[in-house]
N, C-alpha and C positions, 0 to 999 in steps of 0.2 A: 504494500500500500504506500503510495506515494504522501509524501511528508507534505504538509499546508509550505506558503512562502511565506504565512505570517509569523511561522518560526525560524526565521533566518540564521538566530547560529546554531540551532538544530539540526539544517539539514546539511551541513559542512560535516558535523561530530557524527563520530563511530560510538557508539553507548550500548551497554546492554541496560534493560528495563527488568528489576526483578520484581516480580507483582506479587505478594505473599497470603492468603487466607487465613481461613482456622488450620484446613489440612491439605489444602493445594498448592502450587507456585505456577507461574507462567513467563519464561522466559522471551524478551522485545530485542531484537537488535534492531539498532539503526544503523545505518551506510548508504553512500549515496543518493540523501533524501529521499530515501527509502524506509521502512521502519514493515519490520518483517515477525511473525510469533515463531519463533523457535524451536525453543520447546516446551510442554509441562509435563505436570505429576500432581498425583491426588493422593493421598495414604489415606486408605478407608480404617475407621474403627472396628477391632474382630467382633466376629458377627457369633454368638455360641449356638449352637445347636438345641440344646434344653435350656429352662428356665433357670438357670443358674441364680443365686442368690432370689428366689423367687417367695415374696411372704405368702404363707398359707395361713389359714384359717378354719376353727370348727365349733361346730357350735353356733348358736346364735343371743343375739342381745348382748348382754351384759356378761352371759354366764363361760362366752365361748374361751378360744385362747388362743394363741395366734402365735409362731414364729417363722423362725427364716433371717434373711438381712436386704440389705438395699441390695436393689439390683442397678447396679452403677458401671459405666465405666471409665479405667482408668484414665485422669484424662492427662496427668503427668507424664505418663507411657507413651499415649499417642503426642504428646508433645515432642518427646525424645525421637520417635522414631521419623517424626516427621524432617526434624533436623537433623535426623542421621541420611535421609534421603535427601534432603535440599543441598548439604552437604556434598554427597554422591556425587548430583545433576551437575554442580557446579563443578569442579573436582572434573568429571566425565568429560563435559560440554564449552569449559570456559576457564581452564586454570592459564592455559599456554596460550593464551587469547589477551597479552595485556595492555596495544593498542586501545581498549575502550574505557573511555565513562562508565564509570558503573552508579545508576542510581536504586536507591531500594524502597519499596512500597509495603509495610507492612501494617498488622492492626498494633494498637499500640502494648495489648500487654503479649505481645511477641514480640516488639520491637528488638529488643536489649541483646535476648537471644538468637535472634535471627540477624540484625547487625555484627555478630561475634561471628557468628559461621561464615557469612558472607565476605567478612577483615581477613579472616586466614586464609580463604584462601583468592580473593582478586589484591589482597595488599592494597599497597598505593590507587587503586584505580578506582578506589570507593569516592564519591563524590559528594552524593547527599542521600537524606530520606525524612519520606512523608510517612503522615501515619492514620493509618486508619487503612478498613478493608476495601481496597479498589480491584478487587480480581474480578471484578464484573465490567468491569469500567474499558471503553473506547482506548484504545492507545494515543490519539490525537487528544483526548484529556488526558491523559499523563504527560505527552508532551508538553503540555500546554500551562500544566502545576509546574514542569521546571522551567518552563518560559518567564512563566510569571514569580517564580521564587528569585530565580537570576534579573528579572528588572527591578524586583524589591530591594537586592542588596545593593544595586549600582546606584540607587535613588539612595539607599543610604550614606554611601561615599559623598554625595553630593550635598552634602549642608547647605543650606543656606540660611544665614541669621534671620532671626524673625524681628528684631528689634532695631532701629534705629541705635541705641546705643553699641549693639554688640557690632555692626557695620561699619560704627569708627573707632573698633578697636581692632577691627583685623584689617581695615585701611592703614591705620599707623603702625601695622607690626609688617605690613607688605613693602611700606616706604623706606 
């Protein structure tokens, strides 16, 4: 898919776009204003076969009784293994790749750990990251979040005094 020209230092930059979920990733490269989906991956939760930890009950009213435990699952485990796979794709797909931009889109309470895996193994070529879940979301809006993150900074480089006094203070410090 062809890149907008209202992102012009977009379509210059080679980037990879990591887009992250609960338990998905979707990998974006861009190259010659071009912006392409790569690869992904989805770690599904195991699925058990019987009612595992399933409450039962006997009796009725008041008089019955009930056990068993919650039927839950681990969700620390499929944390793990989903960064053990994200890990993988990158590692697989994109270690020896270090011409790019790397920017990262995750939700925020995966951020921390999904920025650590993503540092070891692109290094230097990590760039920024948003947060929240955009694995649904257009690639030209993601483009479009670091368009607009990169004119926020360069507008902030650009001070400009709001006050008459502070105007002839950095006149007399120019002269």
């Amino acid at each position: 898919m062809k890149i907008s020209k209202q992102l012009p230092s977009l379509v210059k930059e080679s980037a990879l776009l990591i887009v992250t979920g609960k338990q998905g990733a979707e990998f974006y490269i861009t190259e010659k204003g071009q912006i392409n989906l790569q690869n992904k991956f989805e770690v599904k939760p195991p699925r058990y076969s019987d009612k595992e930890g399933f409450f039962g009950g006997r009796g009725s009213g008041s008089k019955g009784g009930a056990s068993g435990s919650v039927k839950e699952i681990n969700k620390i485990e499929n944390i793990k293994d989903f960064l053990r796979q994200l890990k993988i794709e990158l590692q697989k797909n994109f270690a020896k790749k270090k011409t790019f931009n790397v920017y990262l889109y995750a939700p925020q309470y995966l951020m921390r750990q999904v920025k650590e895996v993503v540092r070891s193994v692109v290094g230097e070529s990590y760039m920024m990251s948003f947060t929240g879940n955009y694995l649904k979301q257009h690639p030209t809006e993601l483009l479009k979040m670091i368009g607009g993150r990169a004119d926020r900074r360069a507008a902030k480089k650009h001070v400009v005094p709001t006050t008459n006094e502070a105007t002839k203070i950095i006149k007399k410090k120019s002269e």
